[in-house]
Biopython code that builds the backbone (N, CA, C, O; Angstrom):
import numpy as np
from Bio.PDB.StructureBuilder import StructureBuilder

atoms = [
    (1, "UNK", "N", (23.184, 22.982, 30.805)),
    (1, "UNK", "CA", (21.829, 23.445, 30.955)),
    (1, "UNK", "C", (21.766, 24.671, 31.858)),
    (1, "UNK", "O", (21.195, 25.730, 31.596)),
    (2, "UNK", "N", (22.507, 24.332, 33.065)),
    (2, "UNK", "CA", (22.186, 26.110, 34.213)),
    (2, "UNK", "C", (23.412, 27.147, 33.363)),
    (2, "UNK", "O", (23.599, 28.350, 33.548)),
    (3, "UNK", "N", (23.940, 26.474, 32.657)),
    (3, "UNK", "CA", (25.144, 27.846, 31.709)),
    (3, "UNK", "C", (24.397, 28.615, 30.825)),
    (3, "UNK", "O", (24.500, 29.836, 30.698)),
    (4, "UNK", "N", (23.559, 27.802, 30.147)),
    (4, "UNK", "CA", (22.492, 28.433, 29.164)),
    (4, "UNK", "C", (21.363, 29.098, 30.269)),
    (4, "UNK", "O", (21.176, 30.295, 30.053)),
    (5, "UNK", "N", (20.780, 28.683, 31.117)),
    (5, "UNK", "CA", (19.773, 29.479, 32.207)),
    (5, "UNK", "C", (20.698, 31.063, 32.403)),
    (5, "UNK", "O", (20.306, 32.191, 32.104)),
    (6, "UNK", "N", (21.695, 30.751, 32.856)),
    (6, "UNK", "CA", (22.491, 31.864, 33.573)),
    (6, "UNK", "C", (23.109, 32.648, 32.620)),
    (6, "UNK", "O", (23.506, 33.782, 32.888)),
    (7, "UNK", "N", (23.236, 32.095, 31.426)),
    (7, "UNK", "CA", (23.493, 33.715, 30.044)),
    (7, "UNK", "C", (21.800, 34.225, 30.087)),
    (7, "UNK", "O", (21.713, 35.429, 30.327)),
    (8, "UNK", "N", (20.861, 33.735, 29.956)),
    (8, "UNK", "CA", (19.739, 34.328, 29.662)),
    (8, "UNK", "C", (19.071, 35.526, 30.835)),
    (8, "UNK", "O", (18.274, 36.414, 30.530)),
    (9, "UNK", "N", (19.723, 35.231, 32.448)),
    (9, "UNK", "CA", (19.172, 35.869, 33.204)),
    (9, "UNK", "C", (19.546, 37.566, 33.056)),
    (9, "UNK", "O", (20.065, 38.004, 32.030)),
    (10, "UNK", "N", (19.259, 38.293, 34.037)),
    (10, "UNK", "CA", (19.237, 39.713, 34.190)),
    (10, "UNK", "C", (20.842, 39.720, 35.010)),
    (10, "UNK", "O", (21.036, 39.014, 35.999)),
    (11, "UNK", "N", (21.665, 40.413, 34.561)),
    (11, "UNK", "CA", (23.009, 40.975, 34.803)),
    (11, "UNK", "C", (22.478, 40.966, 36.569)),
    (11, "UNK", "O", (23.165, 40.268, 37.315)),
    (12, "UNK", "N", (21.656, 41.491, 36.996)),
    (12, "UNK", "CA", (21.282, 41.655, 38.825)),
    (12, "UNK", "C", (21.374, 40.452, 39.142)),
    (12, "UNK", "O", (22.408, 40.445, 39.809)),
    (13, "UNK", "N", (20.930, 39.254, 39.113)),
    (13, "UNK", "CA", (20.954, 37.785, 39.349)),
    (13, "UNK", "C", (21.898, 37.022, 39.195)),
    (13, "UNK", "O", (21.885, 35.895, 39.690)),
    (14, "UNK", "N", (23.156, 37.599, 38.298)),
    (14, "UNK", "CA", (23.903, 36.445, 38.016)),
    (14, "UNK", "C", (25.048, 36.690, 39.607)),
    (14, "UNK", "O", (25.610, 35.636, 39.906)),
    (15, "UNK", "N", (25.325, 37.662, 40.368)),
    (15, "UNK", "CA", (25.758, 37.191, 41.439)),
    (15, "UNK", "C", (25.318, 36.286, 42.556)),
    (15, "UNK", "O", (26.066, 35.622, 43.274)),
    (16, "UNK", "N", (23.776, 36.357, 42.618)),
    (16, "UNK", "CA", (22.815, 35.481, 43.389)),
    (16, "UNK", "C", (23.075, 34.117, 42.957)),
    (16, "UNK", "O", (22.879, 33.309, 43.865)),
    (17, "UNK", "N", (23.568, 33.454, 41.531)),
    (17, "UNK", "CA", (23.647, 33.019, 40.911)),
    (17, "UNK", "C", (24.759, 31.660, 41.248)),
    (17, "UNK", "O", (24.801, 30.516, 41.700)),
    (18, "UNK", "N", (25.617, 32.794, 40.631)),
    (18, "UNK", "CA", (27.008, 32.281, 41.368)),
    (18, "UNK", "C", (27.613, 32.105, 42.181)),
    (18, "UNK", "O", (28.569, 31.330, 42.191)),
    (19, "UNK", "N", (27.275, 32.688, 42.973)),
    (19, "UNK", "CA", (27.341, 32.352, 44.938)),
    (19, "UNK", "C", (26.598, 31.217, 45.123)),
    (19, "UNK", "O", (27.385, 30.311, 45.395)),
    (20, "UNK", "N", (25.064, 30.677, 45.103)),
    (20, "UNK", "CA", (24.906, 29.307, 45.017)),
    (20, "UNK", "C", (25.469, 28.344, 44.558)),
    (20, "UNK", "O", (25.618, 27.335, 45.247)),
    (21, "UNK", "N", (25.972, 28.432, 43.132)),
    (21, "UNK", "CA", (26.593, 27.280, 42.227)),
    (21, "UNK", "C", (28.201, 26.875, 42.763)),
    (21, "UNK", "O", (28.892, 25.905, 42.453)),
    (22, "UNK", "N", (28.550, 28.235, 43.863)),
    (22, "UNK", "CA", (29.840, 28.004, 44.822)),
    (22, "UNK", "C", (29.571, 27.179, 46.122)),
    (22, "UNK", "O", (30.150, 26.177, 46.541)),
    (23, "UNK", "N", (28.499, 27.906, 46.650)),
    (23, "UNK", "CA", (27.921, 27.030, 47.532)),
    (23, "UNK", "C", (27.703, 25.688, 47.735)),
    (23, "UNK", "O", (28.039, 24.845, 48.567)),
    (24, "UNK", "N", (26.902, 25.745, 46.519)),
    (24, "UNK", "CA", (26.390, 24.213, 46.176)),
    (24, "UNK", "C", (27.873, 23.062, 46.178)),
    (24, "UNK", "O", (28.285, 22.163, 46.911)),
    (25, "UNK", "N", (28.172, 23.515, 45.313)),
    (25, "UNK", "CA", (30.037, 22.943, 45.375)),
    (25, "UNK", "C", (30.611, 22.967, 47.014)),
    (25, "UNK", "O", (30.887, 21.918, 47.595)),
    (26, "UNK", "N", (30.714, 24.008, 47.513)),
    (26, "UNK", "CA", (31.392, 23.921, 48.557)),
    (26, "UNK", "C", (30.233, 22.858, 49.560)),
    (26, "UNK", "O", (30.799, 22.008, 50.247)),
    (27, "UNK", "N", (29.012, 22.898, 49.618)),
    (27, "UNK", "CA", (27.951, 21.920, 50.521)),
    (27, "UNK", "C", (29.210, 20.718, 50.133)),
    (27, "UNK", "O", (30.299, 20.560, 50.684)),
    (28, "UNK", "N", (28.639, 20.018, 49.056)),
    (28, "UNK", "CA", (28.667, 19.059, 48.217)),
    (28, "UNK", "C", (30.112, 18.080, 49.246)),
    (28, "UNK", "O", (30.060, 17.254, 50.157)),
    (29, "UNK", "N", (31.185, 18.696, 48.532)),
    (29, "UNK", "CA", (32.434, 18.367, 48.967)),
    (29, "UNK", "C", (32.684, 18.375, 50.610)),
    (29, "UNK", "O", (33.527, 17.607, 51.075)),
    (30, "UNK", "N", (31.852, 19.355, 51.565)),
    (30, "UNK", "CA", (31.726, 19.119, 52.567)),
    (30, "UNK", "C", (30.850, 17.536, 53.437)),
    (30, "UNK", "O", (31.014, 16.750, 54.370)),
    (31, "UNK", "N", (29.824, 17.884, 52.227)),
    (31, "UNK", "CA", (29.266, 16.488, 53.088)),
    (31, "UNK", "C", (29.805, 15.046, 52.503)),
    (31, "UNK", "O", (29.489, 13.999, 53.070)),
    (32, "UNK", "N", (30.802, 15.065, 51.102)),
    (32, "UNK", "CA", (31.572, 13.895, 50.967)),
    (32, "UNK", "C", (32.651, 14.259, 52.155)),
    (32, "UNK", "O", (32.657, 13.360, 52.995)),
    (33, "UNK", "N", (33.281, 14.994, 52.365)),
    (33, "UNK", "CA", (34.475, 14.788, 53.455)),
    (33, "UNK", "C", (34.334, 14.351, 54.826)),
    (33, "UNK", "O", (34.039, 15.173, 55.693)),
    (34, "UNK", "N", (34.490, 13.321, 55.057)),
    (34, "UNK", "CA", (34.372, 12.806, 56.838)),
    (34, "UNK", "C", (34.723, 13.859, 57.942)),
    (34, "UNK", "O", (34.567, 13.685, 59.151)),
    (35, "UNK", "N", (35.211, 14.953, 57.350)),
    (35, "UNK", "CA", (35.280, 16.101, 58.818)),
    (35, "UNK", "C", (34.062, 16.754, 58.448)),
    (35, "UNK", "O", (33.727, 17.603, 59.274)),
    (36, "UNK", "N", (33.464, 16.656, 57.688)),
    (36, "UNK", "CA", (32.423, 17.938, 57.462)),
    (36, "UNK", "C", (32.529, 18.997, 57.357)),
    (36, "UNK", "O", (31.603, 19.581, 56.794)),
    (37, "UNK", "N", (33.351, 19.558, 57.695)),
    (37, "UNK", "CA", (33.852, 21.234, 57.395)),
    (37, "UNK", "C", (32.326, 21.981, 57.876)),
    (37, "UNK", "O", (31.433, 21.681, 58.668)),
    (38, "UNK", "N", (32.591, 23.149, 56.892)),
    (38, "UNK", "CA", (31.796, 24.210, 57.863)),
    (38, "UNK", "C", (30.074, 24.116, 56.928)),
    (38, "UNK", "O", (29.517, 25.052, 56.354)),
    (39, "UNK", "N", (29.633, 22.829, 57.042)),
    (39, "UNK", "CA", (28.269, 22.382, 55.952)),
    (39, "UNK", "C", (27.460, 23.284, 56.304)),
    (39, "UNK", "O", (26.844, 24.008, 55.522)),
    (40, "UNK", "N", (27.383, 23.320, 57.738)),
    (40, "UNK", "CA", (26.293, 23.914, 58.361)),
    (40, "UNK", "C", (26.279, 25.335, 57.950)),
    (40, "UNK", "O", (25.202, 25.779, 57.551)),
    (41, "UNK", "N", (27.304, 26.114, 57.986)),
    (41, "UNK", "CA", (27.262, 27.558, 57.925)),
    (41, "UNK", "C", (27.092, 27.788, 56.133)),
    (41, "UNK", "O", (26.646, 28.788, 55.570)),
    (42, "UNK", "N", (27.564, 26.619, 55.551)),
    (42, "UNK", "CA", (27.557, 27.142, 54.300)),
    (42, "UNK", "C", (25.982, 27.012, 53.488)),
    (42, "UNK", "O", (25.588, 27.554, 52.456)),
    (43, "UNK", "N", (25.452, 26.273, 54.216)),
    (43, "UNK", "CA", (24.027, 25.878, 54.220)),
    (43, "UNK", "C", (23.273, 26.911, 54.915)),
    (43, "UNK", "O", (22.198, 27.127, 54.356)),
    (44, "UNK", "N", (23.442, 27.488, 55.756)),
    (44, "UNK", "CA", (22.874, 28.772, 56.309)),
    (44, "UNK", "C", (23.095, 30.059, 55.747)),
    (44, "UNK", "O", (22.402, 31.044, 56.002)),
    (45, "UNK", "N", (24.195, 30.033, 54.879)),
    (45, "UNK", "CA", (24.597, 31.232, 53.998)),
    (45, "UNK", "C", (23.287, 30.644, 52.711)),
    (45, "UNK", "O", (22.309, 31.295, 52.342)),
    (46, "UNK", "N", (23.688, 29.270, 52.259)),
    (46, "UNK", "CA", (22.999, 29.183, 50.860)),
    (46, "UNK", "C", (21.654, 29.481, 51.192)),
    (46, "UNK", "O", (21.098, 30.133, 50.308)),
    (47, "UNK", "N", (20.754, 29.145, 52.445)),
    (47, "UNK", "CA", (19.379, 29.324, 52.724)),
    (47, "UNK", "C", (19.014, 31.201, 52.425)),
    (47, "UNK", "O", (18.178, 31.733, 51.696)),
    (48, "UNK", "N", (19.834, 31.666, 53.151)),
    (48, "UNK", "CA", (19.875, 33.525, 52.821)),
    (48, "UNK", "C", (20.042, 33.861, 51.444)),
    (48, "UNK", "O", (19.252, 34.548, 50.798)),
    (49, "UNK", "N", (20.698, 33.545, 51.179)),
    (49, "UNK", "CA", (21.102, 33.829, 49.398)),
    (49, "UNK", "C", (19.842, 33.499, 48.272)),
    (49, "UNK", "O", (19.453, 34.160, 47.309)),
    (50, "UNK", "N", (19.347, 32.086, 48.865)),
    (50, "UNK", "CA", (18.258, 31.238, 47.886)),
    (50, "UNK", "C", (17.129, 32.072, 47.844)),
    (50, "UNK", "O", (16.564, 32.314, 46.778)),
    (51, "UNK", "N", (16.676, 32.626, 49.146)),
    (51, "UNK", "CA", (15.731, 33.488, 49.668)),
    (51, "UNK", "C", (15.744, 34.848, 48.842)),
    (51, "UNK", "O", (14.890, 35.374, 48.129)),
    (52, "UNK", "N", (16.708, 35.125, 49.113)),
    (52, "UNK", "CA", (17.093, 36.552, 48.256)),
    (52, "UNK", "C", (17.123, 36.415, 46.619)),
    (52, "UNK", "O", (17.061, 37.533, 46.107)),
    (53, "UNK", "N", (17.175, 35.715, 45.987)),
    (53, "UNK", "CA", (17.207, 35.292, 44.711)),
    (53, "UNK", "C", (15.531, 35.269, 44.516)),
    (53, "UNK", "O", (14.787, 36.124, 44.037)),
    (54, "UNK", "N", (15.236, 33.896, 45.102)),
    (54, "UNK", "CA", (13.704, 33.858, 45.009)),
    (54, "UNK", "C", (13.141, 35.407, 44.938)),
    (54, "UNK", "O", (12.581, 35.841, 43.932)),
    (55, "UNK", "N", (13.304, 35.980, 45.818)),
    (55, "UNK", "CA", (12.377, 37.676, 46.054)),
    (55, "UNK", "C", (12.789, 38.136, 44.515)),
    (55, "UNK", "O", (11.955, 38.382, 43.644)),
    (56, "UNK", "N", (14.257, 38.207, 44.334)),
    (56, "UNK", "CA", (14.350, 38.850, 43.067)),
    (56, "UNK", "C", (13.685, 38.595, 41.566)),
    (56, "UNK", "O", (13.399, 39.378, 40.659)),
    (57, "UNK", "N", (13.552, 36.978, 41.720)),
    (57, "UNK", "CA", (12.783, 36.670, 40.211)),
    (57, "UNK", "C", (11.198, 37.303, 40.303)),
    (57, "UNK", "O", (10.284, 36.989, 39.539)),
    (58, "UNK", "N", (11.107, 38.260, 41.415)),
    (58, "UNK", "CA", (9.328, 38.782, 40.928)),
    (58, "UNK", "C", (9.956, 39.867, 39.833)),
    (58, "UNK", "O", (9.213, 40.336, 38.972)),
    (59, "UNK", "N", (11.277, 40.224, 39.901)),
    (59, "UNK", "CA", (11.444, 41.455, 39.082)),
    (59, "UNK", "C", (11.582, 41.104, 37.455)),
    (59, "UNK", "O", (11.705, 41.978, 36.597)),
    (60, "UNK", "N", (11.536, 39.569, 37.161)),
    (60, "UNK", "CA", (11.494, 38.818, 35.857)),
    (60, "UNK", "C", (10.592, 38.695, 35.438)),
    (60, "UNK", "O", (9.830, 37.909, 35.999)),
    (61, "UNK", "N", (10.132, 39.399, 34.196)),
    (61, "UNK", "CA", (8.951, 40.016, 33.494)),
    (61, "UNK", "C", (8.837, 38.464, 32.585)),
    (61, "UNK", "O", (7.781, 37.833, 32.540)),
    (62, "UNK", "N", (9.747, 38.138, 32.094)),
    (62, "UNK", "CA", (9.736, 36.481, 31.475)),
    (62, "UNK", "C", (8.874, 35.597, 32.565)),
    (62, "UNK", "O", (9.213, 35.590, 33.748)),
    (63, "UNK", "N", (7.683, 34.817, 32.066)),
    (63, "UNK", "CA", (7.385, 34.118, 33.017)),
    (63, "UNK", "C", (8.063, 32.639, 33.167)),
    (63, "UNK", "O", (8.352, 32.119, 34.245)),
    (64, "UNK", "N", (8.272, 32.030, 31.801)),
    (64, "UNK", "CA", (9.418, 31.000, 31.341)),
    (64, "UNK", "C", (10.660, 31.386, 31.843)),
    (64, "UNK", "O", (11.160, 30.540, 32.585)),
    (65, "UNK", "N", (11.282, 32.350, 31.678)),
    (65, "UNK", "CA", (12.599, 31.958, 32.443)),
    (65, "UNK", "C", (12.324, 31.715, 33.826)),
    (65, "UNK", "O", (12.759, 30.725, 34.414)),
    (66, "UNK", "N", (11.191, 33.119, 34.678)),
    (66, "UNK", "CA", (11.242, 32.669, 35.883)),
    (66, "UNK", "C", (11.272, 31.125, 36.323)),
    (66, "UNK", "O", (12.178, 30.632, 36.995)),
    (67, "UNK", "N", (10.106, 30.412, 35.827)),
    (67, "UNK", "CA", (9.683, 29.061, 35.870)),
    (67, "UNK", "C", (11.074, 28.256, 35.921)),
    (67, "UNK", "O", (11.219, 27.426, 36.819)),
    (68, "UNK", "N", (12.149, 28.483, 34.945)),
    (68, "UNK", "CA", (12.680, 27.764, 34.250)),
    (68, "UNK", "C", (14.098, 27.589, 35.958)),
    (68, "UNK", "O", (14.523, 26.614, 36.578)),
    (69, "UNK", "N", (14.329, 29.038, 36.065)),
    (69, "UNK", "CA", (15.188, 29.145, 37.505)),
    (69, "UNK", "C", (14.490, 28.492, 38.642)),
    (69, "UNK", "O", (15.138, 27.917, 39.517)),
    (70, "UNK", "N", (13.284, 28.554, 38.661)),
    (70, "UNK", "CA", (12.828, 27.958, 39.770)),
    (70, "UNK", "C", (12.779, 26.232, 39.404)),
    (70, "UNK", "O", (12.856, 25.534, 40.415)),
    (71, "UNK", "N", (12.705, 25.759, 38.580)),
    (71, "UNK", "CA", (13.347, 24.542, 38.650)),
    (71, "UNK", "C", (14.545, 23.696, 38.579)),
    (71, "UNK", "O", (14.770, 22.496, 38.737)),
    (72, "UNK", "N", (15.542, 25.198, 38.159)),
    (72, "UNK", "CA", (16.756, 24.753, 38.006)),
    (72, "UNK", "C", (17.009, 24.473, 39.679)),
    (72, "UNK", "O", (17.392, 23.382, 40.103)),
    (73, "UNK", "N", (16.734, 25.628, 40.530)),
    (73, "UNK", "CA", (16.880, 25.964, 41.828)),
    (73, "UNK", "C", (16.593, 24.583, 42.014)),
    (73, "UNK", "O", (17.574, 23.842, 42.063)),
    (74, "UNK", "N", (15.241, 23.972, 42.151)),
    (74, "UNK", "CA", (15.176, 22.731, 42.649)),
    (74, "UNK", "C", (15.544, 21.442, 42.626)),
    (74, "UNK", "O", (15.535, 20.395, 43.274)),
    (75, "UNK", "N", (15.936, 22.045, 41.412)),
    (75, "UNK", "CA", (16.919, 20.290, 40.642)),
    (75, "UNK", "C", (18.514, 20.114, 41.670)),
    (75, "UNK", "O", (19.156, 19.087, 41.891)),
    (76, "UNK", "N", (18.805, 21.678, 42.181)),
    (76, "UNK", "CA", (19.814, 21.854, 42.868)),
    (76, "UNK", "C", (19.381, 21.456, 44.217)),
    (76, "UNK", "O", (20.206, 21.058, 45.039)),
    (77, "UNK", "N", (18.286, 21.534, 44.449)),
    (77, "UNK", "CA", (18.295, 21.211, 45.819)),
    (77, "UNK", "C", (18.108, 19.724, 45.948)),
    (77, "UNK", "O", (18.678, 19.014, 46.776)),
    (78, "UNK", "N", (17.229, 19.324, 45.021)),
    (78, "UNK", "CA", (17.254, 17.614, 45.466)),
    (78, "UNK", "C", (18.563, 17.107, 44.906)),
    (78, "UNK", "O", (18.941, 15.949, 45.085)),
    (79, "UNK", "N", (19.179, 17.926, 44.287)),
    (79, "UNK", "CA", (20.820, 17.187, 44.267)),
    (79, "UNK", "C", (21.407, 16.940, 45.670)),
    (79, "UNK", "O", (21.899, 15.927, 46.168)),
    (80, "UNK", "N", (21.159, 18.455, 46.261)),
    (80, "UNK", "CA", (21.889, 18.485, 47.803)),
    (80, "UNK", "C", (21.233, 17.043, 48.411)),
    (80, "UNK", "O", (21.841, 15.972, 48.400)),
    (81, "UNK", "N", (19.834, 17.246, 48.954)),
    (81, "UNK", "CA", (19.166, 16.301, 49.428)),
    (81, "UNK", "C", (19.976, 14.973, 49.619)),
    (81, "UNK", "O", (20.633, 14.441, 50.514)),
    (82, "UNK", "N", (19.505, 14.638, 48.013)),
    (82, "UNK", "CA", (19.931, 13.114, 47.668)),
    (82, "UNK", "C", (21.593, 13.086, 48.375)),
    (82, "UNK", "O", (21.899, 12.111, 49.060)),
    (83, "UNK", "N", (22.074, 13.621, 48.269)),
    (83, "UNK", "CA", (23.495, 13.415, 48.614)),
    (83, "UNK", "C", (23.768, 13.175, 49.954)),
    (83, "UNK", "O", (24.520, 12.250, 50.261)),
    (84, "UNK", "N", (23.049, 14.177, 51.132)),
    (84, "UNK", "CA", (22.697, 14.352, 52.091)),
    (84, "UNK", "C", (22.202, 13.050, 52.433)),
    (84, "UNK", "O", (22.823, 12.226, 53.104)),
    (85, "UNK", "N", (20.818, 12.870, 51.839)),
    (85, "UNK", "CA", (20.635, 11.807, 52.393)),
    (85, "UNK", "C", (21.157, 10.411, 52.632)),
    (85, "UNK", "O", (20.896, 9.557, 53.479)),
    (86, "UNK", "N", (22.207, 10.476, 51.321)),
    (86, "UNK", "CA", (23.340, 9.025, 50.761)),
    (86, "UNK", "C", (23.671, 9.253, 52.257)),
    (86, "UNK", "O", (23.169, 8.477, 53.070)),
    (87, "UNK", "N", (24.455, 10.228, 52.677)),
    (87, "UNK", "CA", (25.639, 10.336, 53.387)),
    (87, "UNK", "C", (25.420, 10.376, 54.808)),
    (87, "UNK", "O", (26.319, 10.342, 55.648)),
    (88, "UNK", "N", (23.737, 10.476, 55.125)),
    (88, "UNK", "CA", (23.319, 9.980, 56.582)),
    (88, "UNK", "C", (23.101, 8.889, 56.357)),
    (88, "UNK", "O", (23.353, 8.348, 57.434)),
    (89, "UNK", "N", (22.675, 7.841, 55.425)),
    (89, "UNK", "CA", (22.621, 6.668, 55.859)),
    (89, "UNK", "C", (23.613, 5.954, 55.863)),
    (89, "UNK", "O", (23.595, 4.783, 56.243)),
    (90, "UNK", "N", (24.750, 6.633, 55.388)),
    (90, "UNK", "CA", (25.910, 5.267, 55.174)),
    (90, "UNK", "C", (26.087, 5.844, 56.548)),
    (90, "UNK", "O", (26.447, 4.924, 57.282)),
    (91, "UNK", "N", (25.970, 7.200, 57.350)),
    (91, "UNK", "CA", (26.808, 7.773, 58.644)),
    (91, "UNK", "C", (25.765, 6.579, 59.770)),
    (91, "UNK", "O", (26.318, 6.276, 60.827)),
    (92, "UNK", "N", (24.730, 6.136, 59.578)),
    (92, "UNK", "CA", (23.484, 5.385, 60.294)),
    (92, "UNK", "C", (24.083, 4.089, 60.093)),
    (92, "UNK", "O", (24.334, 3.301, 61.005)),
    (93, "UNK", "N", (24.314, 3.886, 58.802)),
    (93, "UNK", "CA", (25.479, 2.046, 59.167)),
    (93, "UNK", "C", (26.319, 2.704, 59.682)),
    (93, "UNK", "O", (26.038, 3.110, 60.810)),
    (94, "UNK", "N", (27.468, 3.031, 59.194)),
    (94, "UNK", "CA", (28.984, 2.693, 60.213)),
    (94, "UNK", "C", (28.587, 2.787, 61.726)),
    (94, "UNK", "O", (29.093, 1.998, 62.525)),
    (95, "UNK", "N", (27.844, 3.574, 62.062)),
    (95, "UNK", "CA", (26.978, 3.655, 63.411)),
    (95, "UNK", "C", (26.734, 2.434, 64.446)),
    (95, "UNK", "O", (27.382, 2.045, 65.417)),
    (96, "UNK", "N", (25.805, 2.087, 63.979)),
    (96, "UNK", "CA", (25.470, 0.706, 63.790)),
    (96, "UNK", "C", (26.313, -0.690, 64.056)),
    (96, "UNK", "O", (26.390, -1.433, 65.034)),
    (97, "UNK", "N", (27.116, -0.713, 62.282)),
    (97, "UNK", "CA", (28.781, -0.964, 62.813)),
    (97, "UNK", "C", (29.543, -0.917, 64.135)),
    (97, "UNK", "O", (29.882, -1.949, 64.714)),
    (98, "UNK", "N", (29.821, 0.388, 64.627)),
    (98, "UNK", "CA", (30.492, 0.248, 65.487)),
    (98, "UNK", "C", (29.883, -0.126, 66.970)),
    (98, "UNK", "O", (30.517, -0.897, 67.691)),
    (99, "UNK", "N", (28.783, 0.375, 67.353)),
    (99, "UNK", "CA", (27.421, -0.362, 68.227)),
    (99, "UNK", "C", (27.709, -2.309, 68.397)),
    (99, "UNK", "O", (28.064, -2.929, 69.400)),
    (100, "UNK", "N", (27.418, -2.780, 67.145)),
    (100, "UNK", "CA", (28.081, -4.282, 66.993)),
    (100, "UNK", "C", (29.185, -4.169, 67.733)),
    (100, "UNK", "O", (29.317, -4.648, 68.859)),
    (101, "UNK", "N", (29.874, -3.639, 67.224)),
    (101, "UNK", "CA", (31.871, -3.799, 67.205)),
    (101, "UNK", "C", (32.186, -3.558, 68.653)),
    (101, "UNK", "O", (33.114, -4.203, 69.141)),
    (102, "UNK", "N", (31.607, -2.812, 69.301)),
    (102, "UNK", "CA", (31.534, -2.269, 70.936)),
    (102, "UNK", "C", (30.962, -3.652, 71.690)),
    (102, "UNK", "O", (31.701, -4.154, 72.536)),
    (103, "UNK", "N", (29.706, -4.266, 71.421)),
    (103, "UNK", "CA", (29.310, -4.897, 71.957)),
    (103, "UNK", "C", (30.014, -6.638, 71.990)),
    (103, "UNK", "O", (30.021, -7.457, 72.909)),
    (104, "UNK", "N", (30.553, -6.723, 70.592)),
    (104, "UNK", "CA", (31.077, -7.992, 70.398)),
    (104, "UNK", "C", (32.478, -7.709, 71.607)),
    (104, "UNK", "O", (32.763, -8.476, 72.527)),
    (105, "UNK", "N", (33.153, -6.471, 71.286)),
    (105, "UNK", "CA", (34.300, -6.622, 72.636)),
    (105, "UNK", "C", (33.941, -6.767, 73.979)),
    (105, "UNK", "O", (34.568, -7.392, 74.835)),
    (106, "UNK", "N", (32.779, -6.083, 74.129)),
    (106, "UNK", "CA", (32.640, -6.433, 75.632)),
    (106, "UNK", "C", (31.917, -7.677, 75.980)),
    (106, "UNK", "O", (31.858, -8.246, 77.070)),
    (107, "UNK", "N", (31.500, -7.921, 75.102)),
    (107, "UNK", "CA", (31.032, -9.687, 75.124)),
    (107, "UNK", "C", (32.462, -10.405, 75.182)),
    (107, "UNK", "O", (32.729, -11.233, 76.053)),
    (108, "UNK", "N", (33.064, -10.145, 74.508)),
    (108, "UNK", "CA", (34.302, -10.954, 74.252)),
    (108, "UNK", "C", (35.496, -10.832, 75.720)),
    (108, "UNK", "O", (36.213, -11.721, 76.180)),
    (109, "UNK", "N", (35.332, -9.323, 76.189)),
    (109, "UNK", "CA", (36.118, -9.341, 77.298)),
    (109, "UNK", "C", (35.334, -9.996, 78.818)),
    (109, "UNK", "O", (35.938, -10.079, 79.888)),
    (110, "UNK", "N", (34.022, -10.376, 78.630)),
    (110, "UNK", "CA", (33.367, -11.006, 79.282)),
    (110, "UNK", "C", (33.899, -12.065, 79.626)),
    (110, "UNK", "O", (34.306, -12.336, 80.756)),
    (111, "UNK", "N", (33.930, -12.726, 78.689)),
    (111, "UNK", "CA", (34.330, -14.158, 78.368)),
    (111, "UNK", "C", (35.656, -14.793, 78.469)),
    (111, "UNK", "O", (36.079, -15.944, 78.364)),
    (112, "UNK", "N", (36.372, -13.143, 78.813)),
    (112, "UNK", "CA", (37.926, -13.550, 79.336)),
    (112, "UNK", "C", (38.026, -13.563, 80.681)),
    (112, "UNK", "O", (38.854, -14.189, 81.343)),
    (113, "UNK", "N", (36.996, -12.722, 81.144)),
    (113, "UNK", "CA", (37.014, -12.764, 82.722)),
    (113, "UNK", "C", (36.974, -13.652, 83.233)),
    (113, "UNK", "O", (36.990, -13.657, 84.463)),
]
sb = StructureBuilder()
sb.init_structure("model")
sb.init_model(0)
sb.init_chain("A")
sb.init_seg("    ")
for serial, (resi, resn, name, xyz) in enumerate(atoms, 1):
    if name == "N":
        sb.init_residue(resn, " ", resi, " ")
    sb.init_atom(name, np.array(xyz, "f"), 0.0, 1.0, " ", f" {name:<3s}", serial, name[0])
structure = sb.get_structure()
């Protein structure tokens, strides 16, 4: 579906384009990896880029395609989201988890004293 969006756009956009759909990939794999890598910066690059794209679709005389990028855009972002959000709450249990796990030892080394 964004392969067919992205043959139809203006030759100017398809680098705006593809730098997100790298992005997006590189977010992605960052926030599955337990080091996190560099999410933050790549998320601060994708925020500049998204911005700059957005400004450019006023130059899209199509009002359907515009429409059509601006929901692709968003389908991309509540992808991020959702993922994001998976990956703070499982980070909010193990949390949690270990909170228990802390407290059961020092209960437990209590009890050796």
């Amino acid at each position: 579906m964004d392969q067919d969006l992205r043959e139809r756009l203006p030759q100017k956009l398809l680098p705006f384009w593809d730098r997100l759909a790298s992005l997006d990939v590189a977010i992605m794999e960052g926030i599955q990896d337990s080091a996190g890598g560099d999410v933050g910066a790549f998320a601060e690059t994708r925020s500049v880029l998204l911005r700059s794209l957005c400004e450019s679709l006023e130059g899209i005389e199509d009002t359907a395609l515009r429409e059509e990028t601006l929901q692709a855009l968003v389908r991309r972002n509540a992808n991020l989201l959702a993922l994001g959000s998976e990956a703070l709450a499982d980070a909010a249990v193990q949390s949690a988890a270990g909170v228990h796990q802390r407290r059961a030892i020092t209960a437990y080394g209590a009890q050796e004293s």
